[in-house]
N, C-alpha and C positions, 0 to 999 in steps of 0.2 A: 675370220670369226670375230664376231663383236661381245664386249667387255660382256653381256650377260651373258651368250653362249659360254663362253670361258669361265667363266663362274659355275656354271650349273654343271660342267663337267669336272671340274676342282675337285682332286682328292680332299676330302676332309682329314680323314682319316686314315696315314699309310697305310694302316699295317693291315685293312681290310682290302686295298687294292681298288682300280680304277671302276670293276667289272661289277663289283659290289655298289660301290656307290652308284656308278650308271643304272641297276635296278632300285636303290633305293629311292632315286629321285624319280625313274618312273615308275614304279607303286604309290607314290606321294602324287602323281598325275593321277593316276587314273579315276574316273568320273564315277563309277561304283564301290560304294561304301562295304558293300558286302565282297567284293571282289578286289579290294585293297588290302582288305583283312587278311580275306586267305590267303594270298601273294606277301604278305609283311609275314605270316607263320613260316611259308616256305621257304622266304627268306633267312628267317632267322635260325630254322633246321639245315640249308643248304650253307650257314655260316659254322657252324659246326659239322657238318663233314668236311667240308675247305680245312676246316683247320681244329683236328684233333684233337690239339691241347686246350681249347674252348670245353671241349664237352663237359669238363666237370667244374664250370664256371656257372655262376650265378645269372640264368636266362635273362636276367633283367638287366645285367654289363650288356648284351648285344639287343634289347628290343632298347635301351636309352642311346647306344651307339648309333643304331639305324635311326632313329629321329634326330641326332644331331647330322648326321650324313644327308637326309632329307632336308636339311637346315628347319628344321623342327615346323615342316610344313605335311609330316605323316599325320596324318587326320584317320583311325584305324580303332576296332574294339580290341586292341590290346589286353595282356592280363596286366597292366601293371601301367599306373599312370605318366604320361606324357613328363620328363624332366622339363624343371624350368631352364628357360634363357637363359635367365640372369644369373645363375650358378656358374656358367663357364667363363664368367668374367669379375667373379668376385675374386677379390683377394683373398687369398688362403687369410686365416684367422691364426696367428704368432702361437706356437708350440712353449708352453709354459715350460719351463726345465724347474727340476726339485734345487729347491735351496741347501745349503747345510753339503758340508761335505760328508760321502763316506767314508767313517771309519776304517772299514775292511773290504776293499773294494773288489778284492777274489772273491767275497761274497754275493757283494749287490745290495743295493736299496732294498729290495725286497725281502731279504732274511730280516734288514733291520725292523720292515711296518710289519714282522708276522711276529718278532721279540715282543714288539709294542703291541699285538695283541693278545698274544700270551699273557704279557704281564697282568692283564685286565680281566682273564678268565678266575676267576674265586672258588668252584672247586677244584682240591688238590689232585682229584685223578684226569680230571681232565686236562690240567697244567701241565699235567707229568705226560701225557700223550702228545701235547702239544710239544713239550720239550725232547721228545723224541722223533717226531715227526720233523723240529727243526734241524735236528741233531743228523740226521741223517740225510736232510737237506748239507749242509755245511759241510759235511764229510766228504760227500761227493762233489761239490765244488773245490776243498780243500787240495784231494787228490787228483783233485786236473793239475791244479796248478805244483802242487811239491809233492808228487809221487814216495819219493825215498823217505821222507822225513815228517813219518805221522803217527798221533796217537789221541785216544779219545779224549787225554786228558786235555789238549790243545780245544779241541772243539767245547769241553766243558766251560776252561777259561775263558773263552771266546763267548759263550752264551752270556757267563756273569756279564764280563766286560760291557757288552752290545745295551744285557738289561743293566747296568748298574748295581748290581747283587739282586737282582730281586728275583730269578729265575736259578733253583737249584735243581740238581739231581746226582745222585752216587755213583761214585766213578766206578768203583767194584762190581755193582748193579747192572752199569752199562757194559763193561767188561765183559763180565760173565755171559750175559744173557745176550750178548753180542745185540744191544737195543738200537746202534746205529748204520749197523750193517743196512748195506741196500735191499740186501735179498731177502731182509725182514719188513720191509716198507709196506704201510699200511697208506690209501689212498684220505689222508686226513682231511678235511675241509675247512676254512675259517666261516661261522654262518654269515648269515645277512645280516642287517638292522631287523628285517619282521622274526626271522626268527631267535635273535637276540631277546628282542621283547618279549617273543611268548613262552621263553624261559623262564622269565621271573623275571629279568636284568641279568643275567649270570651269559657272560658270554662262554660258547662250547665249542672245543674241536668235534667234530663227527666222524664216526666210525672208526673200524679197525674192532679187534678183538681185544678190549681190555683190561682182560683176564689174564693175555700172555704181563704185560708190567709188572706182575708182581708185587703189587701194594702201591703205595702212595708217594708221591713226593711232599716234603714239608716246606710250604713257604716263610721266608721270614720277609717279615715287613721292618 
């Protein structure tokens, strides 16, 4: 067998198997456009009963696999355009990592940039949702990590700390009304930028019932 025969048989792709790519390259032959189409559909339905855990993957992972298997020679009215070439041979692009160490690293990065947007929300009930919202984030990470040894007032310190004083709320309040509990968690949101703006400038946590808080938190500045 000569070097292009052996090429055109060439697994591209293992995990599709040799039987798979032998119909991709010939649907990528065949002389009818309309009749390549239908045979690339069936193929791509016959690639998912092959293989089950496909089916609740994105159609368009196996109709860009089968044109790479065709060596991107399927010529077909696909729902979803042809990948380029030149993407399987670019270098990935270097994964930025965050600067600044964390603080509280049973937390994560991300309690820190939702402190830092708390801090930026101006009214006080909606500050005060947010610091509950975070409050009960923190809680439940805290309690992964030291089970035995917790209490709200730790999570309260832990909020000043993170904002630099700038984020209160009453520990008795939180106590009481058990505000950090999981099983009082409200599905809170940080908005976008449009809908930042079409507040006024006033950035807002969304949702929840805000009537359970019971009044306001007061900020100091």
């Amino acid at each position: 067998m000569d070097n292009i025969e052996t090429n055109k048989h060439a697994v591209t792709l293992k995990e599709y198997g040799k039987n798979i790519q032998r119909l991709a390259n010939h649907i990528a032959g065949m002389e009818d456009r309309e009749k390549r189409t239908q045979s690339a559909f069936a193929l791509v339905e016959l690639v998912k009963q092959l293989n089950p855990q496909m089916k609740s993957e994105n159609d368009q992972k196996i109709w860009d696999d089968i044109h790479i298997m065709s060596g991107f020679s399927l010529d077909v009215d696909g729902p979803y355009p042809k990948p380029e070439k030149d993407l399987l041979f670019r270098k990935p692009q270097r994964v930025g990592y965050p600067k600044g160490e964390v603080k509280f690293k049973h937390y994560g990065r991300n309690i820190e940039k939702l402190i830092e947007k708390a801090i930026e929300i101006e009214n006080d009930e909606e500050q005060e949702i947010a610091i509950i919202y975070i409050g009960q984030l923190m809680r439940s990470f805290h309690s992964t990590w030291n089970r035995d040894n917790f209490d709200d007032a730790i999570i309260i310190d832990d909020i000043k700390t993170l904002s630099k004083g700038k984020l209160h709320i009453d520990l008795e309040k939180v106590r009481q009304m058990g505000l950090f509990e999981t099983n009082t968690r409200r599905d809170f949101k940080i908005p976008s930028e449009t809908e930042s703006s079409s507040s006024g400038g006033r950035k807002r946590f969304n949702g929840g019932d805000r009537r359970r808080n019971g009044g306001h938190s007061k900020k100091r500045r």
